[in-house]
C-alpha positions in Angstrom: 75.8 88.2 11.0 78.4 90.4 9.1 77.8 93.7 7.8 77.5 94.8 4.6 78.0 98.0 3.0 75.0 99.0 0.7 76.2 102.7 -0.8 77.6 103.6 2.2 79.8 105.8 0.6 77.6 106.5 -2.8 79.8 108.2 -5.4 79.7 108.4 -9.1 77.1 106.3 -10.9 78.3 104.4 -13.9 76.2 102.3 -16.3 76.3 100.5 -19.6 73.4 98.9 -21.5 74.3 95.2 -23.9 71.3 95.8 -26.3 72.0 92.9 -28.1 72.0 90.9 -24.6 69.3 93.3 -23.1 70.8 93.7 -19.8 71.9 96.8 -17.9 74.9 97.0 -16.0 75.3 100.1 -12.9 78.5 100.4 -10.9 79.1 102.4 -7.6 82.3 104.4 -9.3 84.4 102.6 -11.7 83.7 99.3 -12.6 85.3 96.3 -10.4 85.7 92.6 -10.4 83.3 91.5 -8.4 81.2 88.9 -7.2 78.0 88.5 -8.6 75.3 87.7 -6.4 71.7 86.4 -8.1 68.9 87.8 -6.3 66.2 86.7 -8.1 63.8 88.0 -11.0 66.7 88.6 -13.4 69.2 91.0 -10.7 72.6 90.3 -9.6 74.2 92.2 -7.3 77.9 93.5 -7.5 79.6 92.2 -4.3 83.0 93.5 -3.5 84.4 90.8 -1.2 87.6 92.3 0.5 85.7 95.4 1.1 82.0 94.1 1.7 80.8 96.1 0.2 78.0 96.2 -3.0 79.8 97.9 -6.0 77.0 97.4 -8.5 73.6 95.7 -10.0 73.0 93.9 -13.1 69.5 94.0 -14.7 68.3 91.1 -17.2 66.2 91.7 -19.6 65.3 95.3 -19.1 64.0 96.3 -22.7 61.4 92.9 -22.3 60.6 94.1 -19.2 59.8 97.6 -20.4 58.1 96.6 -23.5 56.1 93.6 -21.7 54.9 96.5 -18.5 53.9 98.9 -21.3 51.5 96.4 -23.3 50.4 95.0 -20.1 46.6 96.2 -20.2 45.7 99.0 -17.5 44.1 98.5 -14.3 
């Protein structure tokens, strides 16, 4: 099984949030093409192919998710 870098060399954190779209994008540095990867439950990872490494996440639906953990009656 190949390796594959998870923040092995962690540097600046970058992120943008599509309100309209409700998803919140995070890059490792500047923002690369890359391949996205669905993980399940709304993430994708960032997958830099030529340097295997992961470059970033993408988060679906993060305001829902908020709104719907908040209203969500306590335990």
């Amino acid at each position: 099984m190949a390796t594959v870098k998870i923040l092995d060399n962690p540097g600046q954190m970058n992120w943008d949030y599509d309100e309209e779209a409700d998803v919140l994008y995070i890059s490792v540095g500047d923002p690369v093409q890359a391949l996205g990867v669905d993980i399940g439950e709304g993430l994708i990872l960032r997958y830099d192919e030529p340097k295997n490494e992961v470059v970033g996440i993408t988060i679906l639906g993060v305001r829902s998710r908020l709104m719907h953990e908040l209203e969500a009656p306590k335990k």
